[in-house]
DSSP file (Angstrom, degrees, kcal/mol; ACC not computed):
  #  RESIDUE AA STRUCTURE BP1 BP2  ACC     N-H-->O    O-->H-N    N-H-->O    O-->H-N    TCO  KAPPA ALPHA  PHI   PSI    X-CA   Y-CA   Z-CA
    1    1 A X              0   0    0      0, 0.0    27,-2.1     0, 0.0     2,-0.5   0.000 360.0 360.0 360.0 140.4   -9.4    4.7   -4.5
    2    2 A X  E     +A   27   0A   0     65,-0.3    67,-2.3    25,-0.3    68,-0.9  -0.760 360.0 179.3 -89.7 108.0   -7.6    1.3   -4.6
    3    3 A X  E     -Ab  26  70A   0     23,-1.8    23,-1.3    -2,-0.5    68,-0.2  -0.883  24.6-144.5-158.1 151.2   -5.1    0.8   -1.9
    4    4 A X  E     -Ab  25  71A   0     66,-1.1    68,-2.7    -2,-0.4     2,-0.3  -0.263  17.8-172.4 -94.3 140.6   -3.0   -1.8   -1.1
    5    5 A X        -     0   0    0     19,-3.1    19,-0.5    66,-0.2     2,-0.4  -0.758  16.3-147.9-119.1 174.5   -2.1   -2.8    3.3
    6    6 A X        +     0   0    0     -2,-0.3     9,-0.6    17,-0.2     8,-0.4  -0.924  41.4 139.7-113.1 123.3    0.4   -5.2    4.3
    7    7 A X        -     0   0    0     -2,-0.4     6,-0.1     6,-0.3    -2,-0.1  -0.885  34.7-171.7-166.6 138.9   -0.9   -6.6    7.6
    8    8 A X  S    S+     0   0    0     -2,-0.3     5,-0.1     1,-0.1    -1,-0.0   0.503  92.1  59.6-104.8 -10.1   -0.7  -10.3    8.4
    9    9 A X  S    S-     0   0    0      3,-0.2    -1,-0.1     1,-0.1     4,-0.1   0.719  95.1-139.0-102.5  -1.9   -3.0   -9.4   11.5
   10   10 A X  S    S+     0   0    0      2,-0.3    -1,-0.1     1,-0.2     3,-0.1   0.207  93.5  60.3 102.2  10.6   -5.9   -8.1    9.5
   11   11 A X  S    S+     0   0    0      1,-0.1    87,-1.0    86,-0.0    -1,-0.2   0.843 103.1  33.6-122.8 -60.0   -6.3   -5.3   12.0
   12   12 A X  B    S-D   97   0B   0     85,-0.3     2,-0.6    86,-0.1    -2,-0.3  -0.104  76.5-109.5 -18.7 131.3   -3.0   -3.4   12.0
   13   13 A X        +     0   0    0     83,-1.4    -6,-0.3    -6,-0.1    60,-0.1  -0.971  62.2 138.0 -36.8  94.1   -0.3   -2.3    9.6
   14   14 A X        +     0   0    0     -2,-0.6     2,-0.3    -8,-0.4    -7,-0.2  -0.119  28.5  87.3-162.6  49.5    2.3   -4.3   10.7
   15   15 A X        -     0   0    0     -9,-0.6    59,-1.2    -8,-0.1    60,-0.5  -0.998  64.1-125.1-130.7 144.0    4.2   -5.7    8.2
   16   16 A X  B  >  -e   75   0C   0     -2,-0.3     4,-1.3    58,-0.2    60,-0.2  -0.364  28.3-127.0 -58.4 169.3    7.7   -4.3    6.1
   17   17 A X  T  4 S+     0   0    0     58,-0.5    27,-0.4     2,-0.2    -1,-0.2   0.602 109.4  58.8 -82.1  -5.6    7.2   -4.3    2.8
   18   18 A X  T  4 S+     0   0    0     26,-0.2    27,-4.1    25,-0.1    -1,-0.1   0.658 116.3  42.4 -80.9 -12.4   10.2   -6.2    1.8
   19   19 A X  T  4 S+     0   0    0     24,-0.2    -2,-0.2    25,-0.2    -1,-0.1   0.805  84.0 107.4-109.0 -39.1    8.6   -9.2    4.4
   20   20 A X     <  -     0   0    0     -4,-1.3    24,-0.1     1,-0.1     3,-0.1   0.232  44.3-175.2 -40.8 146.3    5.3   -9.1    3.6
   21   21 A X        +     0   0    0     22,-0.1    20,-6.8    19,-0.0     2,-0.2   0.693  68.5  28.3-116.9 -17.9    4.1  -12.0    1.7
   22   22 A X  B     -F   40   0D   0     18,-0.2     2,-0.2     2,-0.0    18,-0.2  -0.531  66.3-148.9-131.5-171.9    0.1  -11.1    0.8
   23   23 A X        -     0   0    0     16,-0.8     2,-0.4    -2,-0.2   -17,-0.2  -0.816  11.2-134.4 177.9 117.0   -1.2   -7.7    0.5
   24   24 A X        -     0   0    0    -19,-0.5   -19,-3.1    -2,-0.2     2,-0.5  -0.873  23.9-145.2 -94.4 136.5   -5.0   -6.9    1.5
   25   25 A X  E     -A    4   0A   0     -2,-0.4    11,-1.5   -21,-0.2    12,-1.1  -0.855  18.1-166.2-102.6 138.7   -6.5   -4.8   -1.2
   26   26 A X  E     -AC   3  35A   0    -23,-1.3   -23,-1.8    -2,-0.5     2,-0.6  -0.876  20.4-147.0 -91.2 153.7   -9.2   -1.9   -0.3
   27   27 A X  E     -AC   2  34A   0      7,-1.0     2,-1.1    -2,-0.3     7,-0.6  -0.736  15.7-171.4-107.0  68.4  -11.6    0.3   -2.0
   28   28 A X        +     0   0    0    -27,-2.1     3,-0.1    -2,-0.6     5,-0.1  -0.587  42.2 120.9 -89.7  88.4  -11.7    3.1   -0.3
   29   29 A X  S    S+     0   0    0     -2,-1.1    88,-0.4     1,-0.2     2,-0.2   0.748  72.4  29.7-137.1 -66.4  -14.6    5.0   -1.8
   30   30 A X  S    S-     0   0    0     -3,-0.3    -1,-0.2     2,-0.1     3,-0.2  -0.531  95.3 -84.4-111.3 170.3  -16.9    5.5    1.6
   31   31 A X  S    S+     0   0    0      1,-0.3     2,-0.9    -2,-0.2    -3,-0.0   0.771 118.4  57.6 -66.6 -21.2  -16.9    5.9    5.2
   32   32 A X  S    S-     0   0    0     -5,-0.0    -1,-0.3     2,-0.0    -2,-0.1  -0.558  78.2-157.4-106.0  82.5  -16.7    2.0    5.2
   33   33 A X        -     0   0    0     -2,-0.9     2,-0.4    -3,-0.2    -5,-0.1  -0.061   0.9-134.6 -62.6 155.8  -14.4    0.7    3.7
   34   34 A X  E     -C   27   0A   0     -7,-0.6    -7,-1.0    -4,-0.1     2,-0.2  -0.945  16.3-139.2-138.6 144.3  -13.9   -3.0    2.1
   35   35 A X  E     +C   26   0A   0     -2,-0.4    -9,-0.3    -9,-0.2     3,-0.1  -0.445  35.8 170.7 -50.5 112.3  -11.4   -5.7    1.9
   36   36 A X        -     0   0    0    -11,-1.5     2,-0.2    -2,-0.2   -10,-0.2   0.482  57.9  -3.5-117.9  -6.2  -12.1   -6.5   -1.9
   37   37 A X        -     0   0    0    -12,-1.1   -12,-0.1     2,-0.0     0, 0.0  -0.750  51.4-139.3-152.5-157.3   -9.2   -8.8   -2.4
   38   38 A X        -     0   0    0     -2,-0.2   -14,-0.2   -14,-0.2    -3,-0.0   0.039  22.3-159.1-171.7  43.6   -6.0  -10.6   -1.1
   39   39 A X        -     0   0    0     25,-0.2   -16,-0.8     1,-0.1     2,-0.4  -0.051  10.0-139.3 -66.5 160.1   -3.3  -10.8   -3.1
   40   40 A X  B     +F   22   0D   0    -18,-0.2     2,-0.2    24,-0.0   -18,-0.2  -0.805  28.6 175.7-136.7 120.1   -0.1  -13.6   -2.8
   41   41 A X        -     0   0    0    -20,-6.8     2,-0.2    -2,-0.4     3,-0.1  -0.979  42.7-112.5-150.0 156.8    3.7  -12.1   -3.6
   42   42 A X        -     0   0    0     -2,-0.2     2,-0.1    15,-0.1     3,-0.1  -0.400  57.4-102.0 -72.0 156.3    7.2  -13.8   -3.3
   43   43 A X        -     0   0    0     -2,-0.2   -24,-0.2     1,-0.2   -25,-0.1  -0.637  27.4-133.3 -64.2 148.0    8.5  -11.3   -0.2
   44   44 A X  S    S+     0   0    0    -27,-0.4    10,-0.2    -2,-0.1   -25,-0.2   0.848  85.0  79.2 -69.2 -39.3   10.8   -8.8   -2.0
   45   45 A X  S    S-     0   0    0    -27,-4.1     2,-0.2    -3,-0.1     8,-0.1  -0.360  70.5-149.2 -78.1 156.5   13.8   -9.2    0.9
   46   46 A X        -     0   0    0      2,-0.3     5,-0.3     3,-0.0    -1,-0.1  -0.758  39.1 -91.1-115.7 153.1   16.2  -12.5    0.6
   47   47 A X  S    S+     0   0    0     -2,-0.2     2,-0.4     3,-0.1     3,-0.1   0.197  94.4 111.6 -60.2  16.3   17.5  -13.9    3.7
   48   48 A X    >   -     0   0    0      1,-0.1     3,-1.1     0, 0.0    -2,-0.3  -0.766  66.9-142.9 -97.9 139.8   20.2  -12.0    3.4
   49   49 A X  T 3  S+     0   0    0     -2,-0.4    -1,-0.1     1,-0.2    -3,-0.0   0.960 108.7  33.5 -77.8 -48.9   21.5   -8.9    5.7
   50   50 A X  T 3  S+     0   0    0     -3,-0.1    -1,-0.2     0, 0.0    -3,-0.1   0.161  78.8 157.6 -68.7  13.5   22.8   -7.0    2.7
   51   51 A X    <   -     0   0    0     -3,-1.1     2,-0.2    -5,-0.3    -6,-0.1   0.118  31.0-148.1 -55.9 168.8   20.3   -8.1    0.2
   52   52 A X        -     0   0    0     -7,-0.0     2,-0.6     0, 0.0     0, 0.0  -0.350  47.4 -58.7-122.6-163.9   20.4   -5.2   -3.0
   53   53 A X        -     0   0    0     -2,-0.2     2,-0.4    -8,-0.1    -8,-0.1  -0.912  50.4-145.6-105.7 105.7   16.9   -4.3   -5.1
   54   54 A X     >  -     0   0    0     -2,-0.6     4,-1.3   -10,-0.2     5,-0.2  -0.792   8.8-160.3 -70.6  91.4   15.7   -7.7   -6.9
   55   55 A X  H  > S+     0   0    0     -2,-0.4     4,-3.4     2,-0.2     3,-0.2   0.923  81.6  50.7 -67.6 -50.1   14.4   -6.1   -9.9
   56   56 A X  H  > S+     0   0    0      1,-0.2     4,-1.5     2,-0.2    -1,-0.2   0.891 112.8  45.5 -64.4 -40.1   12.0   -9.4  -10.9
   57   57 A X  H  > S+     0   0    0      2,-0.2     4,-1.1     3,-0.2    -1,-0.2   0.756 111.3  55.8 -88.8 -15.3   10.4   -9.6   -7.5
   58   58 A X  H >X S+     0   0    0     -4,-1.3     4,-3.3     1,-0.2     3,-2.2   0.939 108.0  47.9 -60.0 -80.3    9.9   -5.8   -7.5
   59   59 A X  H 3X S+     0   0    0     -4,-3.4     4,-2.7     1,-0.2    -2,-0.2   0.812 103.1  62.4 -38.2 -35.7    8.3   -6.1  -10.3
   60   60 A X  H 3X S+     0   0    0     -4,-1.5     4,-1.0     1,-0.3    -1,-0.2   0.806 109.4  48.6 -49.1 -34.0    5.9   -9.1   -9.1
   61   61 A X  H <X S+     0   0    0     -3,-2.2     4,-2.5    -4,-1.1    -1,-0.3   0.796 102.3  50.3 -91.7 -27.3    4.8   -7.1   -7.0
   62   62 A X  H  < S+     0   0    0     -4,-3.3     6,-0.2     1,-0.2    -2,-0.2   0.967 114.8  57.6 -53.9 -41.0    4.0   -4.0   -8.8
   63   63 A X  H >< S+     0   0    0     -4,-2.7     3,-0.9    -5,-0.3    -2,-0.2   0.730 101.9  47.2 -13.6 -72.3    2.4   -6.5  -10.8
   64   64 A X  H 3< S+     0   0    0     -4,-1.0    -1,-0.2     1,-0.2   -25,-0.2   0.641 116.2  46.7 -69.1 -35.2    0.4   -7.7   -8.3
   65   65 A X  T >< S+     0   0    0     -4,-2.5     3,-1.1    -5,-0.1     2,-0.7  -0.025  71.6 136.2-116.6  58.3   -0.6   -4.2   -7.2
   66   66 A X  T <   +     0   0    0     -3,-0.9     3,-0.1     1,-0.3    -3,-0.1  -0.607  65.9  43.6-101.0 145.0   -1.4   -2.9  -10.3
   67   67 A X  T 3  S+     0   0    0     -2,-0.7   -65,-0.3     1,-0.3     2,-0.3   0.424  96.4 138.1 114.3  -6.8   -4.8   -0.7  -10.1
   68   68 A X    <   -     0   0    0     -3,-1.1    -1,-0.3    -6,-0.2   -65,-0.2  -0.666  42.6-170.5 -61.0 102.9   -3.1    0.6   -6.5
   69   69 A X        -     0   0    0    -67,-2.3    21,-1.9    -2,-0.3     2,-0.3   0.906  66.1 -16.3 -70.1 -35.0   -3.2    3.7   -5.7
   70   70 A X  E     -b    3   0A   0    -68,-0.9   -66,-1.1    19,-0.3     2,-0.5  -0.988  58.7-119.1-163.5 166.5   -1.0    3.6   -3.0
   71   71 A X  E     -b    4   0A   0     -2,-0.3    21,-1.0   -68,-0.2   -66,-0.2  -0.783  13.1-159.0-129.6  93.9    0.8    1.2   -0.6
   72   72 A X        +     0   0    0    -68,-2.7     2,-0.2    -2,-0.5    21,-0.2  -0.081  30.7 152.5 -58.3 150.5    0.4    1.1    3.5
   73   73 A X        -     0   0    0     19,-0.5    21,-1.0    21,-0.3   -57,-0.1  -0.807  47.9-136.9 177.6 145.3    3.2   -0.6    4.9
   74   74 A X  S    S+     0   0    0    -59,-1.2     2,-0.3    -2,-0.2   -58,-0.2   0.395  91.5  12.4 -90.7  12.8    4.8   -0.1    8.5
   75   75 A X  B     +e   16   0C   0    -60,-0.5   -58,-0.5    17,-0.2    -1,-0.2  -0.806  66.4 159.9-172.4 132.3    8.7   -0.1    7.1
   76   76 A X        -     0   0    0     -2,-0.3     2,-0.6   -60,-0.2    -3,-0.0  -0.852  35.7-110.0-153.0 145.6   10.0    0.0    3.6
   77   77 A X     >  -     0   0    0     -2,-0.2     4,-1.0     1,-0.1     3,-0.3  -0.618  33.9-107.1 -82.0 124.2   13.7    1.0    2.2
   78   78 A X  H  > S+     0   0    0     -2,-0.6     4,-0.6     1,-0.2     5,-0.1   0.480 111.2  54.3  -0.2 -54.5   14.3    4.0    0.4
   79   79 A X  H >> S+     0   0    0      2,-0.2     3,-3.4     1,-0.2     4,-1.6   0.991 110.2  43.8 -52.8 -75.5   14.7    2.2   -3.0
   80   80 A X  H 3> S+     0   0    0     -3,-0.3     4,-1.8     1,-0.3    -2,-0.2   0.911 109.1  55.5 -35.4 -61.8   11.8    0.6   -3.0
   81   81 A X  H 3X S+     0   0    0     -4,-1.0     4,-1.5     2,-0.2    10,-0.4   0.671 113.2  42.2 -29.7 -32.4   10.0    3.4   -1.8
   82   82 A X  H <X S+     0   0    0     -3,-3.4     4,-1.3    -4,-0.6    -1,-0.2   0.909 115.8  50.6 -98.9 -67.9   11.3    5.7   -4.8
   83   83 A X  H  < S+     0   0    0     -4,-1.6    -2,-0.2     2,-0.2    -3,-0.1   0.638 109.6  46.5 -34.9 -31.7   10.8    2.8   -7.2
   84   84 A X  H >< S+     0   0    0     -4,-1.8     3,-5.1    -5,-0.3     5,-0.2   0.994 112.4  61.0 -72.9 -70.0    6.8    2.1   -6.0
   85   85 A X  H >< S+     0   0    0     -4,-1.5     3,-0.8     1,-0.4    -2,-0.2   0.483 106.5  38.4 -31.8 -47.5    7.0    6.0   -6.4
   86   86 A X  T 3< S+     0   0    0     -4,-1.3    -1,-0.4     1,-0.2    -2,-0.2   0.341 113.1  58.1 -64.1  -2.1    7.9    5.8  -10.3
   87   87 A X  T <  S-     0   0    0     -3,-5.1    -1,-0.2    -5,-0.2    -2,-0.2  -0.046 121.8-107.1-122.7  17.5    5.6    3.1  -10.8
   88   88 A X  S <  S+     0   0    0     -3,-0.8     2,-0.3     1,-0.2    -3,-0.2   0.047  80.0 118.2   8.8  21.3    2.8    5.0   -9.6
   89   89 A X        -     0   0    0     -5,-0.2     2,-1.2   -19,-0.1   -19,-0.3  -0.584  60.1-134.5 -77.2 128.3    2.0    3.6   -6.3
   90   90 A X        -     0   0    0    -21,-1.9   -19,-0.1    -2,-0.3    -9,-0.1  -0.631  18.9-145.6-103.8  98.2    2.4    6.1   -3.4
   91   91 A X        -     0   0    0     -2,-1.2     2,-0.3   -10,-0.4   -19,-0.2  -0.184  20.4-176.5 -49.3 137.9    4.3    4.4   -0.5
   92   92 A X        -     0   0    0    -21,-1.0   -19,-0.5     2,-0.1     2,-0.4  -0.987  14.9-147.9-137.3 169.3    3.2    5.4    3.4
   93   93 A X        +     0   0    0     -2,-0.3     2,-0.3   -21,-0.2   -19,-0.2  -0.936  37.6 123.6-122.3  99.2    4.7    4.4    6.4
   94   94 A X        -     0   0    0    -21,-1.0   -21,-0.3    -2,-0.4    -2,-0.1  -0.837  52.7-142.7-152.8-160.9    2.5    3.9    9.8
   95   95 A X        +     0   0    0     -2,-0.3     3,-0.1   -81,-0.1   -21,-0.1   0.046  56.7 141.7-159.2   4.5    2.1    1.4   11.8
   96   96 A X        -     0   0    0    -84,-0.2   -83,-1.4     1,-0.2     2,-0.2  -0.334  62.6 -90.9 -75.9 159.8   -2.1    2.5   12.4
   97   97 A X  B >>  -D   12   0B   0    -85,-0.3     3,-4.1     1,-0.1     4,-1.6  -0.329  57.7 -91.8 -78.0 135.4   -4.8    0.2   12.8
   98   98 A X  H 3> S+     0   0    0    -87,-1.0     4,-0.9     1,-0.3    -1,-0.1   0.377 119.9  42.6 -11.2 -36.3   -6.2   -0.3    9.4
   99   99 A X  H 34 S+     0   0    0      2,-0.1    -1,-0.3   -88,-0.1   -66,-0.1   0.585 117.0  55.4 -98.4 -14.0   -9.3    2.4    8.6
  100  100 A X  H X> S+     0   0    0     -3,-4.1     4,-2.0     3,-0.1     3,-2.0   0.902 116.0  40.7 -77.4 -56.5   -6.8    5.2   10.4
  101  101 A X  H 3X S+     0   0    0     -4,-1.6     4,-4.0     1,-0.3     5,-0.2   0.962 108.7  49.6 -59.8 -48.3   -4.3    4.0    7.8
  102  102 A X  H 3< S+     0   0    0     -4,-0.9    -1,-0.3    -5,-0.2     4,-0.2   0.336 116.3  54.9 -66.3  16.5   -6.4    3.6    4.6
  103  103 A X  H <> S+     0   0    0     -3,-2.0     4,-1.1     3,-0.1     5,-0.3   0.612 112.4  40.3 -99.9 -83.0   -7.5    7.5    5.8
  104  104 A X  H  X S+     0   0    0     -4,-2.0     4,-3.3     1,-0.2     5,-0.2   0.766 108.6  56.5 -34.9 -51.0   -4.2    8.5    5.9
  105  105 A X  H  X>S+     0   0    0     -4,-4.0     4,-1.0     2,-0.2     5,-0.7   0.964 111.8  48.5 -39.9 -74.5   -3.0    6.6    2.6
  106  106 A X  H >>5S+     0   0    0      1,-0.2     3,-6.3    -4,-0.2     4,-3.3   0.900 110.6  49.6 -22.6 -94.9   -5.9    8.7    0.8
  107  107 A X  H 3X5S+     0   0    0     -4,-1.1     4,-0.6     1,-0.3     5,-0.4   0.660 108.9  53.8  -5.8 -70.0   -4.7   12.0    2.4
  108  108 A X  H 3<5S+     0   0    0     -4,-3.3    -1,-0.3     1,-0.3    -2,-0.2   0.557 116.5  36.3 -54.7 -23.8   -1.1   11.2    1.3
  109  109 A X  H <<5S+     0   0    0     -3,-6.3    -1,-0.3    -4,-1.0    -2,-0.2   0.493 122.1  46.6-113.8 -27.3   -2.2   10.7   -2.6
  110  110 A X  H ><<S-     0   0    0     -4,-3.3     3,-2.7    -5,-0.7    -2,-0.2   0.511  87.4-147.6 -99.6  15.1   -4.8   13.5   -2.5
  111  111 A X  T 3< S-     0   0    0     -4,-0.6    -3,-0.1    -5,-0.4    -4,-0.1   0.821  74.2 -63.7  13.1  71.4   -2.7   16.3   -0.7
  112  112 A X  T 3  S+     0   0    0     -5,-0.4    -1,-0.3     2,-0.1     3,-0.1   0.655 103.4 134.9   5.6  61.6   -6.0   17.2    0.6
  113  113 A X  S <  S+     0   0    0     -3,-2.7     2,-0.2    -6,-0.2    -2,-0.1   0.995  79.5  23.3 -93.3 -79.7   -7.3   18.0   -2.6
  114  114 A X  S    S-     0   0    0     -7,-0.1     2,-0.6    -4,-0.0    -1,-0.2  -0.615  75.4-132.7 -52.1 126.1  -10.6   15.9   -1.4
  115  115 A X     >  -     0   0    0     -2,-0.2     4,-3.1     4,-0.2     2,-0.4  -0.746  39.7-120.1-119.5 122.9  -11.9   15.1    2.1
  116  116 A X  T  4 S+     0   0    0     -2,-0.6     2,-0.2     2,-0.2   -86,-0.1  -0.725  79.4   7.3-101.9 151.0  -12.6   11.7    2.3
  117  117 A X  T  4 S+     0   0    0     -2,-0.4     3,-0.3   -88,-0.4    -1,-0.1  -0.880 120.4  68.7 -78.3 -43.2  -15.4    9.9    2.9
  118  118 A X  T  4 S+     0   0    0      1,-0.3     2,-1.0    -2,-0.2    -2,-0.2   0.564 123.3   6.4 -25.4 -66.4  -17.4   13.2    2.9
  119  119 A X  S  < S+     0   0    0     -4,-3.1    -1,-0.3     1,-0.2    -4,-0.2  -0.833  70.0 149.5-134.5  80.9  -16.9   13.8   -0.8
  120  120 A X  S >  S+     0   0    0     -2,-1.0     3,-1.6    -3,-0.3    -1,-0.2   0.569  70.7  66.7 -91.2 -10.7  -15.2   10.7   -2.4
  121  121 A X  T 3  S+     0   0    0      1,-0.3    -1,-0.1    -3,-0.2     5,-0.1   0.987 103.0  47.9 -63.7 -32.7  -17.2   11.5   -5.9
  122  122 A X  T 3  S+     0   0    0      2,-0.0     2,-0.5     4,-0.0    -1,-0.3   0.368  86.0 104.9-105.5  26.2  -15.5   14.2   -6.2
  123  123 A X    X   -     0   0    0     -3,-1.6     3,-0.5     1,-0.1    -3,-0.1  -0.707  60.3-141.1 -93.3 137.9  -11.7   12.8   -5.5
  124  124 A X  T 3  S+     0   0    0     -2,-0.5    -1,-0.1     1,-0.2    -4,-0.0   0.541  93.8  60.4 -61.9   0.0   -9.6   12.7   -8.6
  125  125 A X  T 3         0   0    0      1,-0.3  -123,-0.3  -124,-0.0    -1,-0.2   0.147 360.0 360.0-133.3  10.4   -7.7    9.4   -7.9
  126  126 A X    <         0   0    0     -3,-0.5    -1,-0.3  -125,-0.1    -2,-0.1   0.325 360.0 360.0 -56.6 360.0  -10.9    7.6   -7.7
């Protein structure tokens, strides 16, 4: 399974998604997982306190995370969140160090349909 972190610290979750600016991609296939990419997105939030849902930078980023199953992030707003959700990315929200999250993410997408690492051959979302 393909899933996407926001972390600037390369150990954490601990970026929003609106703020984030990269995205570290994983492969989460075995008990070790690996960093297989890095992708570069405009942040989705404006400097603004009221900013609304920026349909082109939404998209850049879907864009960006397309082959994603789902998408670690320690904060994200309800819209987005709903939107990822139609787009087939499954937003989660925690704030765990990086292999706790990319556990969880799985979990989140597989409604423990599959117990990862044990038996990744046999997860559908592979």
């Amino acid at each position: 399974m393909i899933i996407a972190v926001a972390s600037r610290s390369g150990k954490t979750v601990d970026q929003h998604f609106g703020q984030a600016e990269s995205f570290r991609i994983f492969d989460y296939k075995s008990s070790n997982p690996q960093q297989i990419s890095e992708v570069a997105v405009e942040p989705f939030a404006q400097k603004t306190p009221d900013h609304g849902f920026d349909e082109r930078r939404f998209k850049q980023i879907v864009s960006a995370l397309e082959g994603c199953k789902a998408l670690v992030v320690c904060k994200i707003g309800e819209t987005p969140a709903q939107q990822l959700l139609l787009a087939g990315i499954h937003p989660v929200r925690t704030d765990a160090v990086i292999l706790e999250a990319l556990k969880i993410a799985h979990d989140s997408v597989c409604g423990g349909q599959c117990k990862a690492p044990l038996n990744m051959s046999a997860c559908p979302h592979n």
